[in-house]
N, C-alpha and C positions, 0 to 999 in steps of 0.2 A: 560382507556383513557391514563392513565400514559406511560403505556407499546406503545399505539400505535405512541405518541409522542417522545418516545424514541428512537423506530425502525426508525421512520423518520428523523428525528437529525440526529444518527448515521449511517446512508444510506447516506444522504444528505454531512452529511463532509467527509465521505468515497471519497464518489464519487468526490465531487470539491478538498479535499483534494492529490488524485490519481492522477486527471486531472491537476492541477498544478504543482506539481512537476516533472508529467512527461510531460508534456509541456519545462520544463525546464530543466529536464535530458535528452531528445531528444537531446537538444541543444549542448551539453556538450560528449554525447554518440553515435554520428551518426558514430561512428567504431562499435557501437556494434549492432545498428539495423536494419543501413542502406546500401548500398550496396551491392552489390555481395563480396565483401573481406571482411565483417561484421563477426564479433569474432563470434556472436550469432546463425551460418549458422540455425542451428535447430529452429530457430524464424520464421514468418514470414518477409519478408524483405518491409520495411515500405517507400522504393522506388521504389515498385513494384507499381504499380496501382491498380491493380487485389488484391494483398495480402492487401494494404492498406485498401480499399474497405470494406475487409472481419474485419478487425478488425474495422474502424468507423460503421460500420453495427453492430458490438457484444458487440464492447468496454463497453456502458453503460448500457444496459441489465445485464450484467452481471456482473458491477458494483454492479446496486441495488443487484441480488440477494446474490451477496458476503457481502455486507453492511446489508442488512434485516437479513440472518444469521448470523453473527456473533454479532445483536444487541440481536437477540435470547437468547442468550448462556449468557446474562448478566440479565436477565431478574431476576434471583433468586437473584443477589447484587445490584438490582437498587438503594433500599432504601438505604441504606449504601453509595454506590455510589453519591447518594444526595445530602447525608450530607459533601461532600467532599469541602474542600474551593475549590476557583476558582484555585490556584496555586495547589494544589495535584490532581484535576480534569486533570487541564494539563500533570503531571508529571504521574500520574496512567495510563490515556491514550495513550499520546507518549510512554511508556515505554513499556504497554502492546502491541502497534500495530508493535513495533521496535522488542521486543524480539520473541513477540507468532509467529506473521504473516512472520516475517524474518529472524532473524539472528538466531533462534533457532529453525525454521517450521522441520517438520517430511519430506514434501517433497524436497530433493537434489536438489538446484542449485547452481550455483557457486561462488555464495556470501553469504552461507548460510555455518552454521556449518557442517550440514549434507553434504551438495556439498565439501565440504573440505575432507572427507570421501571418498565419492564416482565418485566424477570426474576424467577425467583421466588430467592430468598435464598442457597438453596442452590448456585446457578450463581456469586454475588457475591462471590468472595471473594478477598479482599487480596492473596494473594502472586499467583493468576492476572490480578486486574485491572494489578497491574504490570508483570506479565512480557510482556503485551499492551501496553504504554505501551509499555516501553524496543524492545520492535521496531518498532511503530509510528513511533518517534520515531527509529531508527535507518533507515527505510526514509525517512522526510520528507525527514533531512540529506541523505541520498544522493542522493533524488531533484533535494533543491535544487541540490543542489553538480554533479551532472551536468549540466542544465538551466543552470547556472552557465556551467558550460566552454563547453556546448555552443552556447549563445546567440552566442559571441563567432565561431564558425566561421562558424554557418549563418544568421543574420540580419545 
């Protein structure tokens, strides 16, 4: 039962964790999503109707199953994880979902170590690679600090 409340916790702050920050990084990045002259051309463009559509249609589906796998993958350090105060719970969390899921992922994008590798130049640039940090890094805290609370109810 441990494990099932677990996967649910860390699905559940995945997802609001996601949804808010990028609620919020839209706000701040509508060069990189939206329009036709959007940095991001290879995205969907989220001022399309049609493309929008497609993404409020998938966005949390696919959510969960990114949140239920990768609560998987923790499943052998739960107990350990437990016993973690509420402040290393935050700080083990934010750190592991900033470094693993972003700034260190295997998959190249252009705010990511690996996209620093392999983009070509024109993708590289300053004010988009930080506009990708600070949501990124707003979506970590959140996730940490949920996972925070949450730890105290459900384990």
């Amino acid at each position: 039962m441990e494990y099932l409340k677990f996967s649910l916790l860390f699905t559940l702050a995945h997802t609001l964790a996601y949804t808010i920050a990028g609620v919020i990084a839209l706000g701040f990045s509508k060069d990189i999503y939206k329009t036709r002259d959007r940095h991001a051309t290879f995205l969907r463009d989220m001022s399309d109707e049609e493309e929008s559509k497609h993404v409020s249609r998938f966005v949390f589906p696919a959510q969960f199953i990114r949140g239920l796998l990768m609560s998987l993958v923790l499943f052998p350090l739960l107990s350990s994880i437990a016993a973690l105060s509420f402040g290393l719970t935050v700080v083990f969390f934010s750190g592991l979902m900033f470094i693993y899921t972003h700034l260190a992922a295997v998959s190249p994008f252009m705010d990511n170590i690996e996209g620093l590798v392999y983009f070509k130049e024109k993708y590289l640039v300053r004010k988009f690679f930080l506009k990708f940090q600070v949501e990124m890094i707003l979506y970590s805290l959140l996730f940490g600090l949920l996972i925070g609370f949450g730890m105290r109810f459900v384990m």
